[in-house]
C-alpha positions as CSV (number, residue, x, y, z in Angstrom):
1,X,19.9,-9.0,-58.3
2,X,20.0,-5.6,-56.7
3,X,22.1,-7.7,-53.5
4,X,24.6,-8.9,-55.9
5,X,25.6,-5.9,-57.7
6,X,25.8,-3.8,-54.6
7,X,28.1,-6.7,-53.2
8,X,30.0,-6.2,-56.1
9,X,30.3,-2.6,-55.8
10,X,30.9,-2.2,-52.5
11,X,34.2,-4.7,-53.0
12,X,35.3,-1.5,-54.7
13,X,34.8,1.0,-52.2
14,X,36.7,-1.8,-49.9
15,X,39.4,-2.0,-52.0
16,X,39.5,1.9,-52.5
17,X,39.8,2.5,-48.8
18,X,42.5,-0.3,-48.2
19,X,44.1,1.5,-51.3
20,X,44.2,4.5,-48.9
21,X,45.0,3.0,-46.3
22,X,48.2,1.8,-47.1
23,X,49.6,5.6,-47.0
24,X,49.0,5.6,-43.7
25,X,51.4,4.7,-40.7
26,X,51.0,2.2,-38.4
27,X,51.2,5.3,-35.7
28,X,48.5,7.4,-37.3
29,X,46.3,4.8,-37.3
30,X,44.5,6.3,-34.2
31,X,44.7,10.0,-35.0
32,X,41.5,11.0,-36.3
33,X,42.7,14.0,-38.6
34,X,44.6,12.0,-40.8
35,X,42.5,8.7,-41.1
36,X,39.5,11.2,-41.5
37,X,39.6,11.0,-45.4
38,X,39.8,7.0,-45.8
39,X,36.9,6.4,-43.3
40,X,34.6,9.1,-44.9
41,X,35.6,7.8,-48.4
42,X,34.3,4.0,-47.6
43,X,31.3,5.6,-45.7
44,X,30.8,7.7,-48.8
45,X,31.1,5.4,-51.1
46,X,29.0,2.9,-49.3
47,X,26.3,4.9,-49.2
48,X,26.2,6.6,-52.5
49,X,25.9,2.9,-54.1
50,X,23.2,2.0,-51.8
51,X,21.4,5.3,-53.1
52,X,21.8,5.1,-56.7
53,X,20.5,1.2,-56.1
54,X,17.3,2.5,-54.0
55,X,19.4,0.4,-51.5
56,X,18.7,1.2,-47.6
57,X,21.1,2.6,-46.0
58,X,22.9,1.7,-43.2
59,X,22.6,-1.8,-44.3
60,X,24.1,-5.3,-43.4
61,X,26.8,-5.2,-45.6
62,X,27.9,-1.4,-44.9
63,X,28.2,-2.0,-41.6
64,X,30.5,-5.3,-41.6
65,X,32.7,-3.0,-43.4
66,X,32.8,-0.3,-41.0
67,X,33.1,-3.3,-38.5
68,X,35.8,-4.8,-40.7
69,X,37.7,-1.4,-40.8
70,X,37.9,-1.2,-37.1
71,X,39.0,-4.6,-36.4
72,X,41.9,-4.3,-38.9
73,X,42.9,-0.9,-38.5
74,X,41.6,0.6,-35.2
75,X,41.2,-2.0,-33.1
76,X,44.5,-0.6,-31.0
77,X,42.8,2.9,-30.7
78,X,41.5,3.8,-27.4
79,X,40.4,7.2,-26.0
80,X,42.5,9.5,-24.5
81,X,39.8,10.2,-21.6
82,X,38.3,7.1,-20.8
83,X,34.4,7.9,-21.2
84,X,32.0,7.4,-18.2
85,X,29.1,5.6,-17.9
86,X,25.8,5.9,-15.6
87,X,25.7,3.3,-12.7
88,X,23.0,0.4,-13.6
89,X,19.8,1.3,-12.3
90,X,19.9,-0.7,-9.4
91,X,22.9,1.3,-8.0
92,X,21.5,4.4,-9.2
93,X,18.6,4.1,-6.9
94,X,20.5,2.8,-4.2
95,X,22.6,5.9,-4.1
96,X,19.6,8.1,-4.7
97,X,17.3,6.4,-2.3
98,X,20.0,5.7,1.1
99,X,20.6,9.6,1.6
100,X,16.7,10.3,1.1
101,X,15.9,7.7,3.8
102,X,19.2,8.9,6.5
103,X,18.2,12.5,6.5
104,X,14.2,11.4,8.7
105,X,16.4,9.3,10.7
106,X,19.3,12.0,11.3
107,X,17.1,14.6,11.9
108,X,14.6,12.1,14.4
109,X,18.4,11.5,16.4
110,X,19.1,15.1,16.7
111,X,15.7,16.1,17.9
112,X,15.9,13.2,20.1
113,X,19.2,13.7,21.9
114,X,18.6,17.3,22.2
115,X,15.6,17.0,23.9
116,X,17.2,14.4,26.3
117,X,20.0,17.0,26.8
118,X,17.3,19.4,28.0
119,X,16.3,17.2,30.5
120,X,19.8,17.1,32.2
């Protein structure tokens, strides 16, 4: 029962942001001061029916509307400074480990030709 209501409500808070939406350009779609208000309006609303349901929250249906809102209106946006991930493991410890295991055999070579310099 509680499923269906909330279903029903949250079609409201969907058509409430698309409502907003529309007073947005197609070139502001990305800029995150002006698209602020519609996004935190559907989250809001979202949220403040789950809670006055004793709904959980995030829930199933909340978040294929966030989803739903990003594949229709933001799916063009990308950031301006693209945002770095850590190596996988593997090549982490590659990177970590080669150095550690050159600087024995570096500093074995060194010894090693400086001593046979000597001897000259």
């Amino acid at each position: 029962l509680t499923d269906g209501i909330y279903t029903n409500l949250t079609l409201g808070c969907w058509a409430y942001f698309v409502d907003l939406m529309r007073d947005v350009r197609t070139s502001d779609l990305c800029e995150w001061k002006i698209i602020i208000r519609p996004y935190s309006e559907l989250r809001g609303c979202l949220e403040y029916w789950a809670e006055r349901l004793n709904y959980s929250y995030p829930n199933a249906l909340a978040e294929q509307y966030i989803f739903q809102s990003h594949d229709h209106y933001f799916h063009n946006c990308t950031l301006e400074h693209p945002v770095y991930l850590d190596p996988p493991e593997d090549v982490l410890l590659a990177m970590i480990i080669a150095p550690i295991c050159l600087i024995p055999f570096l500093v074995t070579l060194v010894i090693w030709r400086s001593k046979d310099s000597k001897a000259q």
